[in-house]
C-alpha positions in Angstrom: 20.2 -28.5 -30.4 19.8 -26.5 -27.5 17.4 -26.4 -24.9 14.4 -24.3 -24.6 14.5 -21.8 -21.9 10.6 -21.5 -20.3 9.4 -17.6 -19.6 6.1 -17.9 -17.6 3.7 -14.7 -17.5 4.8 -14.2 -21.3 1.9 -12.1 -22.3 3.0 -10.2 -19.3 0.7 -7.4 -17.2 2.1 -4.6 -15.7 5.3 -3.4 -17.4 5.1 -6.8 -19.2 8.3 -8.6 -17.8 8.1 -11.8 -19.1 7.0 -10.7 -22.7 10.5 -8.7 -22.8 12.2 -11.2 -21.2 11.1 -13.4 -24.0 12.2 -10.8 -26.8 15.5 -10.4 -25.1 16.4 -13.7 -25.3 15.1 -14.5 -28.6 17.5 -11.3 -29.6 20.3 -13.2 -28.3 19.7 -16.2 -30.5 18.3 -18.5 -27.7 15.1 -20.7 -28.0 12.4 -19.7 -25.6 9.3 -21.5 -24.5 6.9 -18.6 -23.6 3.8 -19.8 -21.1 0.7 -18.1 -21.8 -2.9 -18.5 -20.3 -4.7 -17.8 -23.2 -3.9 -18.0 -26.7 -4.9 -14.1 -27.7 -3.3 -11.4 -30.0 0.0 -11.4 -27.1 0.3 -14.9 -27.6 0.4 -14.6 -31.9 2.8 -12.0 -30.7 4.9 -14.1 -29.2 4.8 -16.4 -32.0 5.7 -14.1 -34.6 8.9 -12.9 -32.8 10.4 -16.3 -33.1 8.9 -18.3 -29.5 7.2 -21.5 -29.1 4.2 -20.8 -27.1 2.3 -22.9 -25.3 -0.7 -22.4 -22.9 -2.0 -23.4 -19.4 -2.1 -22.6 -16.2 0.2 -22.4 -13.3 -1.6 -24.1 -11.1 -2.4 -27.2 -13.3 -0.2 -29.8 -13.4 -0.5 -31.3 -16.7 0.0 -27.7 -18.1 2.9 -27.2 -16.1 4.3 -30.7 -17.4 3.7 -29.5 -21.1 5.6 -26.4 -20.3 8.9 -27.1 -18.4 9.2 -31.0 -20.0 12.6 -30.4 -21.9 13.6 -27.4 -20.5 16.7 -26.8 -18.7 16.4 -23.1 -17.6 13.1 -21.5 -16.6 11.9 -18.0 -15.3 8.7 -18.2 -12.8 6.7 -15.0 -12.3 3.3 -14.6 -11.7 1.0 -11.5 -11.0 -0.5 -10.3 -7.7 -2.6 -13.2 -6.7 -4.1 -15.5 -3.6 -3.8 -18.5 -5.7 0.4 -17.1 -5.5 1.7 -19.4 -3.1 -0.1 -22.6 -5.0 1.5 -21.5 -7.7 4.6 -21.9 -6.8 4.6 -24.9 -5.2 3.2 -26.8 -8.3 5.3 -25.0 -10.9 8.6 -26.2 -8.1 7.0 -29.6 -7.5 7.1 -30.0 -11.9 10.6 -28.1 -12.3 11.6 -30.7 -9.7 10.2 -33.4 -11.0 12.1 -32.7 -14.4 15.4 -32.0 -12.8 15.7 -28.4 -13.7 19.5 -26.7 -13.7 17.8 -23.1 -13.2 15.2 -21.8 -11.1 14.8 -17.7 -11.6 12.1 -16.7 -9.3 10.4 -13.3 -8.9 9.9 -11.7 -5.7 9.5 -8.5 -4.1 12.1 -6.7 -2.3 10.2 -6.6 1.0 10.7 -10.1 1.9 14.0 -8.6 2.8 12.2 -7.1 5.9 10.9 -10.3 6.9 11.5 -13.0 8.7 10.0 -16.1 10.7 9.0 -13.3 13.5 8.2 -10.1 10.9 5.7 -10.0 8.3 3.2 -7.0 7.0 -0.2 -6.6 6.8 -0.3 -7.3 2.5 -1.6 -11.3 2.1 1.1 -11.1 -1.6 3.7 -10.1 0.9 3.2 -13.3 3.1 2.8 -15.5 0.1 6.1 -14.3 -1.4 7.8 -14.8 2.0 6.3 -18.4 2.3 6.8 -19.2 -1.3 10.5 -18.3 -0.9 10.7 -20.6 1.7 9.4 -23.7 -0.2 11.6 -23.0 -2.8 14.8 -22.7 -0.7 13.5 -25.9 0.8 12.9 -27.8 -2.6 16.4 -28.0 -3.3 16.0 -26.8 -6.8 18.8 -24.5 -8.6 17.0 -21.8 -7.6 17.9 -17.6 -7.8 15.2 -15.1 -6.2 15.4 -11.9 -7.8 14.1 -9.0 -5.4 12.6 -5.7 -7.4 11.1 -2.9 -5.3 8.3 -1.0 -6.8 8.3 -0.9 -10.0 7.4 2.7 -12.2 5.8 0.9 -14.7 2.6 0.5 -11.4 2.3 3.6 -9.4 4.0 5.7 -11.8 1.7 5.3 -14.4 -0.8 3.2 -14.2 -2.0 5.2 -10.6 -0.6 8.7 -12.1 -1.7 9.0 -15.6 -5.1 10.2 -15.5 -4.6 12.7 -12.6 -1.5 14.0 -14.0 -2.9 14.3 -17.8 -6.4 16.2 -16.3 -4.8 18.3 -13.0 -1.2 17.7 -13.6 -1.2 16.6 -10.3 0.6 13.2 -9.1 -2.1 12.0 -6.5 -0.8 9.3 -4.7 -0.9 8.2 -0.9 3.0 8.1 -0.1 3.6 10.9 1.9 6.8 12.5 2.7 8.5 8.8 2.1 11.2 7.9 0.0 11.2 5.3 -2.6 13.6 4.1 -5.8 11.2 2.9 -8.0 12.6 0.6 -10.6 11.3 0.0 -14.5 10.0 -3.1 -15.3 12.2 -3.4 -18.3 15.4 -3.1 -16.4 14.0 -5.8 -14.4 13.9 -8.0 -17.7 17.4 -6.9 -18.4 18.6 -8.6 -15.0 16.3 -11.7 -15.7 17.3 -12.0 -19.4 21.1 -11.9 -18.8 20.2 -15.1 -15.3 19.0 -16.7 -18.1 21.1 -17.1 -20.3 23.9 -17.4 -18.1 22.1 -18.8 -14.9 25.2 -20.9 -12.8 27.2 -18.4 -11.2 24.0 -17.1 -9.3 22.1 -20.1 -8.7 21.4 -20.1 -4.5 21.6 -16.4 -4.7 19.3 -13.2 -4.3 19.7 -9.7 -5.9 17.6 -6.7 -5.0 16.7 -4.6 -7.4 16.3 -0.7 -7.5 16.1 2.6 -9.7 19.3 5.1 -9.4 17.6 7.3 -7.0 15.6 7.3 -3.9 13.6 10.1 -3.7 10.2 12.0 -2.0 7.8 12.3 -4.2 8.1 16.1 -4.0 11.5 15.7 -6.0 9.6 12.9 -9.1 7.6 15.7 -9.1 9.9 17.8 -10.6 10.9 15.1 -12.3 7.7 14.7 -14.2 7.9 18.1 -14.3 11.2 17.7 -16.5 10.0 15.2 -18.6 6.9 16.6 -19.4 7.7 20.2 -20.0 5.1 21.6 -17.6 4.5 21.8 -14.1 3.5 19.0 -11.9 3.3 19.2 -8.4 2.4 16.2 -6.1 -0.6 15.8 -3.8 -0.4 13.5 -0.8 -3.8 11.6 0.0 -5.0 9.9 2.8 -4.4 6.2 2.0 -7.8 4.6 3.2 -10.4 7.0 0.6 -7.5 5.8 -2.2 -8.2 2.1 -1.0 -12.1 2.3 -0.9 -11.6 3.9 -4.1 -9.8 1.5 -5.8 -12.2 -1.5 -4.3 -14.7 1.0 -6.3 -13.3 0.8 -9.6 -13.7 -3.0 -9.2 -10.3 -4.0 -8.4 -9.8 -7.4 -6.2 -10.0 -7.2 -2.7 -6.2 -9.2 -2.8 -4.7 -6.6 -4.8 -6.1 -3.7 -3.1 -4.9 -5.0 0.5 -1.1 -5.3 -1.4 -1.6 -1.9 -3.0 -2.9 -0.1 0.9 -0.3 -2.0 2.4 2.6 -0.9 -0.1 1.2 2.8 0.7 1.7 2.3 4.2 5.2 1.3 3.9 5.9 4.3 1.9 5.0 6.7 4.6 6.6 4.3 6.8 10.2 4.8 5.3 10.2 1.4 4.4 10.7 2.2 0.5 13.8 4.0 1.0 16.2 1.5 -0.5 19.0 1.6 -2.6 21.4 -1.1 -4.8 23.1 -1.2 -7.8 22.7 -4.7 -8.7 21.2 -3.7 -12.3 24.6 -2.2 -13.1 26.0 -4.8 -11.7 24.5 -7.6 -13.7 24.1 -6.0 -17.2 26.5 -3.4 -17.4 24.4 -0.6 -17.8 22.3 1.4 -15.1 18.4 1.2 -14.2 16.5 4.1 -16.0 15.3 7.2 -14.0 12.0 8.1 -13.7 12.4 11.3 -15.1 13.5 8.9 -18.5 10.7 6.5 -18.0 8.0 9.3 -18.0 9.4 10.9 -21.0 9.1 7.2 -22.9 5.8 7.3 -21.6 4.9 11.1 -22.1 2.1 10.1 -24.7 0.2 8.9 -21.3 0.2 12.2 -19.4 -0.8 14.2 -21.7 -4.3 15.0 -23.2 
């Protein structure tokens, strides 16, 4: 009987990459292990599409026992987080322990940027840099996949309401390019690691949209999609920050999020690969397609 393959983050935040993962796979015929924190509605979800779930927490080592004990293959990702870099090291210190054949770790595209002697001012960036490091230095099987920003963030959950009430994209980007990349293409590359992880194990794939664009241009893209005009607003990014700390969001987060606005107007975001076409045969969505899927959120 074959092996279990463990998805971690299976209930899955923003744009819910591990959840799709999970259905992926299960589509395929394969047996997944989905990790949850809390057995909810997601987690029956889970269940009912065909996964055995099982809950804890990454940064617990019985729970992380429980969950990779028996599995051969396993995807890591975890949301924005201080506790990020822990994380890692106890899920790799388990994975180790059980002699894993695959590691599939997510990352962000801008550790690409850094080094021992370059770093930027987000403490999630730092973590992802350092927690590369420990895993390269584990020795596990281990394959970092690199996505830049992903739509399923800025371009909707920090878009909808402004667009849907002034049908105005307000974000604080500038004139900068990005290639923003859906979460759900993302899962694609993931899904198909999984199932066939050897070939890539000690590698790293970036991961983009097709385009890399102003926002002036998503714009009209939005505009496209939606059937009505949307125009985009730049805003400074410190009054977006203070706003955000506002709304209650962690101060963590919010340091990523300003810093990831920076970058933007930097040109840092103006990045380009087709390793999704590469991997699965079949192209990243635009945004112009991923708003239209989503068009029931911009619109009152």
């Amino acid at each position: 009987m074959p092996k279990p393959i463990l998805v971690t983050g299976a209930a899955g935040r923003v744009g819910a990459v591990g959840r799709t993962v999970t259905e992926l796979l299960l589509k395929q015929g394969k047996p997944v292990r989905a990790m949850v924190r809390n057995e909810d509605q997601r987690a029956q979800a889970l269940r009912d599409m065909g996964a055995e779930v099982v809950t804890g927490d990454l940064l617990d080592l019985e729970s992380m026992h429980r969950a990779i004990a028996g599995c051969e293959t396993m995807y890591f990702g975890m949301s924005v987080s201080d506790t990020y870099l822990a994380a890692t090291v106890t899920v790799a210190s388990v994975a180790k322990h059980h002699g894993v054949n695959a590691f599939i770790n997510m990352s962000q595209m801008t550790v690409s940027q850094m080094s021992i002697h370059e770093t930027t001012a987000s403490p999630q960036h730092k973590l992802h840099w350092l927690a590369e490091q420990a895993l390269n230095w584990s020795g596990l099987p281990v394959v970092h996949v690199r996505p830049t920003v992903f739509q399923d963030g800025f371009f909707l959950l920090f878009t909808a309401d402004s667009v849907r009430e002034s049908n105005q994209i307000r974000l604080p980007f500038g004139e900068g390019k990005t290639s923003p990349v859906a979460a759900e293409d993302v899962a694609r590359v993931i899904a198909t690691l999984l199932a066939s992880p050897q070939p890539h194990i000690g590698k790293t794939y970036h991961l983009t949209g097709p385009q890399s664009e102003n926002m002036q241009f998503y714009a009209e893209e939005y505009s496209k999609a939606l059937g009505r005009a949307i125009t985009f607003q730049d805003i400074p990014v410190e009054p977006w920050r203070d706003g955000l700390l506002k709304r209650g969001f962690p101060v963590h987060l919010v340091q990523h999020l300003a810093t990831m606005a920076d970058l933007h107007r930097a040109g840092r975001y103006d990045r380009m690969s087709d390793e999704v076409l590469t991997l699965t045969g079949q192209g990243p969505i635009s945004v112009q397609e991923f708003v239209r899927k989503n068009a029931s959120a911009f619109t009152a």
